[in-house]
C-alpha positions, -999 to 999 in steps of 0.1 A, spaced: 275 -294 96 287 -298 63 295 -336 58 262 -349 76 243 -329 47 264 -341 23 262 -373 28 221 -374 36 213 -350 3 204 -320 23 231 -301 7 213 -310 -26 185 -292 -17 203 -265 -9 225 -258 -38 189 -257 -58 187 -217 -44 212 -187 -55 241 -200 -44 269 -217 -62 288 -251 -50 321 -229 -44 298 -208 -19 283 -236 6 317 -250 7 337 -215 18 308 -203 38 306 -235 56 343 -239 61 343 -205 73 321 -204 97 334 -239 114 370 -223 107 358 -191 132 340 -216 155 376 -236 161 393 -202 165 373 -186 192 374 -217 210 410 -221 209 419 -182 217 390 -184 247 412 -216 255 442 -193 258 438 -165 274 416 -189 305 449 -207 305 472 -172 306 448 -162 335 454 -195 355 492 -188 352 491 -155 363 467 -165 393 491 -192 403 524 -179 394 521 -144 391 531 -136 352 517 -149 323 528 -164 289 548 -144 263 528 -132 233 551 -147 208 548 -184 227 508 -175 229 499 -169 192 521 -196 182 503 -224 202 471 -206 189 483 -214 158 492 -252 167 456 -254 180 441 -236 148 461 -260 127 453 -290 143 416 -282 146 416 -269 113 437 -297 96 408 -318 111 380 -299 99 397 -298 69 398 -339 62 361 -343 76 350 -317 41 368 -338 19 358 -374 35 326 -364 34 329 -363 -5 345 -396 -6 320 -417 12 287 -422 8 269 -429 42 265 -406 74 272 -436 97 307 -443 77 313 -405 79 306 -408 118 331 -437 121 359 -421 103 356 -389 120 355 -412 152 386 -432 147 403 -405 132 396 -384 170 407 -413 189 439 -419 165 449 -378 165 436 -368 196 448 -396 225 468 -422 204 496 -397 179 520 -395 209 518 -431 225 526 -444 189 559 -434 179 574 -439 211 556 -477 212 573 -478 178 605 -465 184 607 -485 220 596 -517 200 623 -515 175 651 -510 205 658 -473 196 674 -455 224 655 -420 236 692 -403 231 695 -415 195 691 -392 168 670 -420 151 643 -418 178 646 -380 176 638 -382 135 615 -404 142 593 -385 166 599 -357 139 584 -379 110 553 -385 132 549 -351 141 549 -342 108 528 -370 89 499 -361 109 482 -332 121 480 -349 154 517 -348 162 519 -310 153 518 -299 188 546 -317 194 565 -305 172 558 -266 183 567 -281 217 595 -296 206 603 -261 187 597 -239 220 616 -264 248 643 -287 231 625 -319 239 607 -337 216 591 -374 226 572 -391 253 585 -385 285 621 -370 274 645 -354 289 670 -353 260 678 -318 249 684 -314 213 681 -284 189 651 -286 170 666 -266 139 691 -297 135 662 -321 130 640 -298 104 620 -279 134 620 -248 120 592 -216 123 591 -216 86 591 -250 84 562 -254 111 540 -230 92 545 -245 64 538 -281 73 504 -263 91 492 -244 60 494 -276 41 479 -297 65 445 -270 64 448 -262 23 457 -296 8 426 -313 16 402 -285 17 419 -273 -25 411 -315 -31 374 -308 -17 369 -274 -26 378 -290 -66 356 -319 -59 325 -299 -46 329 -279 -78 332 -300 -101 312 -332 -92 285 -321 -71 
């Protein structure tokens, strides 16, 4: 909603009425931002009712909001690149394609790649090199931040582990999580909130 009129000029017209630059771009955000979160709360309370039907109680409400969260983030964090590569590039069809690879990469490929990585370079699953290294992926994308609330909430991190570690001993903390989320969503909305200001 906001990149394909960037990129085509609509927003152009657009920013001719009473509005200012700084307006579109928190309005817009905003509005996507609430889209994302009643999609992923809708998400989680169908879920919570499944595993109550099928196993008679439910999630906690500490382990709920905090996948919320991871959802938010990750949706968010998305959203959140999309705004600023729409100031970047200059075509709807490039837009398209990054937002394209950058689904397939995040959404189905983040947790096949460190562990083809890490298997590649003969790093055993026990080793506390794969175990940092699952935790640098997690981290350097906003892809890999569900696994590391995952990784927070059961002590496994990785694909198919069944090493249990302590999270806290590899830099899996809650304040460390929600910090690494609020950058993921700020850092590149600040950089396109500054370049829709000032160069639009």
């Amino acid at each position: 909603t906001y990149g394909k009129d960037k990129v085509t000029g609509v927003l152009e017209s657009v920013m001719k009425r009473p509005v200012t630059k700084q307006g579109i771009i928190t309005s817009r955000f905003t509005a996507n931002a609430f889209s994302i979160g009643i999609s992923v709360i809708l998400s989680m309370i169908i879920g919570d009712l499944i595993i109550i039907h099928f196993f008679g109680t439910g999630l906690s409400l500490y382990f709920s909001l905090f996948f919320i969260w991871a959802y938010m983030i990750e949706g968010l964090a998305f959203l959140s690149l999309m705004y600023l590569f729409a100031h970047i590039v200059k075509t709807q069809s490039f837009l398209l394609g990054i937002a394209i690879s950058m689904f397939i990469i995040m959404d189905m490929l983040w947790l096949i790649i460190p562990a083809a990585l890490l298997g590649g370079l003969g790093i055993p699953r026990a080793s506390s090199t794969y175990i940092l290294g699952n935790v640098a992926f997690g981290y350097a994308s906003p892809a890999g931040y569900g696994s590391l609330v995952q990784f927070y909430f059961t002590d496994h991190i990785g694909f198919l582990s069944n090493v249990s570690v302590n999270p806290a001993a590899y830099g899996v903390t809650e304040f460390y999580l929600i910090l690494a989320g609020l950058l993921w969503v700020l850092v590149p909305y600040a950089i396109t909130y500054y370049l829709a200001r000032n160069f639009d």
